[in-house]
N, C-alpha and C positions, 0 to 999 in steps of 0.2 A: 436403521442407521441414518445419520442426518449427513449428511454434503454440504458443507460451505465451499463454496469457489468462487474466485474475483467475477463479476459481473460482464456481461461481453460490452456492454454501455460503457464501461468505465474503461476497459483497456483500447478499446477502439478510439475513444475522443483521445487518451494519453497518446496513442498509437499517430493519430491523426496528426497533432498539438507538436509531438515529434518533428513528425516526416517535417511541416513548417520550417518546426528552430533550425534542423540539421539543414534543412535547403536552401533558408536564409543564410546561416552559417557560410556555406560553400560557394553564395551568391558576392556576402560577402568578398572571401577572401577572395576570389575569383578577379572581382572587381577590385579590389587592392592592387592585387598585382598587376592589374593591366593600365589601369586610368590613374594619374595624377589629382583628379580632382576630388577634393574633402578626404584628402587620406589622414588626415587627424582624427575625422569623426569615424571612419572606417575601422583606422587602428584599435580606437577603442571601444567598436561595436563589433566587431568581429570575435575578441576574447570575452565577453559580457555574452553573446549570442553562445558563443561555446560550452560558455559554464552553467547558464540555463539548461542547456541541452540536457546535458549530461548528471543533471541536478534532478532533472523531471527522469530522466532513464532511471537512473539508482532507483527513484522512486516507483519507478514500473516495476523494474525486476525484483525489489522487495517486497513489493504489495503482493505478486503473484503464489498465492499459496491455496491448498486446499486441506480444510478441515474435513474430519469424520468424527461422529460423535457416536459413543454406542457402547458398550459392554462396560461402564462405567471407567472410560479410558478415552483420550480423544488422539488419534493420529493425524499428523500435519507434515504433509508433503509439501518438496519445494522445488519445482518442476526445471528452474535455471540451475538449483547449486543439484539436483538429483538425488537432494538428500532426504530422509526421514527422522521424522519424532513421533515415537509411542511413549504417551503421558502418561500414564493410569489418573485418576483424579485426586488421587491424596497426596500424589506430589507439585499437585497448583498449590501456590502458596494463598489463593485468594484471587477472587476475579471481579474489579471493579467497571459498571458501566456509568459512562459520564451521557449527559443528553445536553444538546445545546437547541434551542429553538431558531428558528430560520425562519426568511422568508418564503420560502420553499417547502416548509415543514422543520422535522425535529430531524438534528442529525446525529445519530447514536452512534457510541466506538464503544466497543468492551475491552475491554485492556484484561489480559490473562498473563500473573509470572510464577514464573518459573525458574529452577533450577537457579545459576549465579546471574542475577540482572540478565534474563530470557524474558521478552514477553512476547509473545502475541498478539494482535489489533487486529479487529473485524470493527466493521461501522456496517450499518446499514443501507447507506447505498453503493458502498465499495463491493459489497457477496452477499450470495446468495442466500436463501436458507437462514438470515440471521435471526430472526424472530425464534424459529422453533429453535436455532442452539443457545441464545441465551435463556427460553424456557429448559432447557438439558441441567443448564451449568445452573438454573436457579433450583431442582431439583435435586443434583445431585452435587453438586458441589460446594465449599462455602463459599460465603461473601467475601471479601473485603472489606474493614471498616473505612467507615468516612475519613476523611485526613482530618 
């Protein structure tokens, strides 16, 4: 059975990038309320620091998922909401990977949907194991055509 799960690389810098915005944030408003001075540019760096925060968080707490690939079915655990999805593979409607090149290298997403506007997104430096479950899903499952 194959395991996809968010990378600890990837949650630690979000994690890190975090703790920053939220402690600026609090530095922020901290300082608003105490000092008079640039409270224009506070006022409006204060809610802009906030909506970043919280902008990057959604994005943590949605990225964290674990796949299993295996019995020609994939289950995808979701460890914030506690909930589960058992797919079988003939209810993916199609599973497209896009590849971008980088200076870094190539950065791959697979995009899997499902059910009413459901997808799934694995890239290869967000999880684990991605090489051998897009070899799963090129075996057993179909393609998606091109747009």
């Amino acid at each position: 059975m194959i395991v996809s799960k968010p990378r600890f690389n990837t949650i630690f810098a979000l994690s890190i990038f975090l703790v920053l915005v939220f402690g600026s944030f609090f530095l922020l408003l901290d300082s608003l309320l105490k000092s008079e001075s640039f409270f224009i540019v506070k006022l409006i760096l204060t809610p802009i620091t906030l909506v970043i925060a919280l902008l990057v968080l959604g994005k943590l707490l949605a990225a964290i998922k674990i796949v299993k690939a295996g019995n020609n079915k994939l289950n995808i655990f979701f460890p914030i909401s506690r909930s589960r999805v058992e797919l079988p593979l003939d209810e993916i409607r199609g599973w497209r990977e896009d590849i971008v090149k980088t200076k870094q290298g190539e950065f791959r997403e697979t995009k899997i949907p499902y059910g009413k506007k459901k997808v799934i997104k694995l890239s290869n430096k967000e999880n684990t194991e991605y090489e051998k479950l897009v070899k799963y899903l090129n075996q057993k499952a179909k393609k998606q055509k091109a747009d």
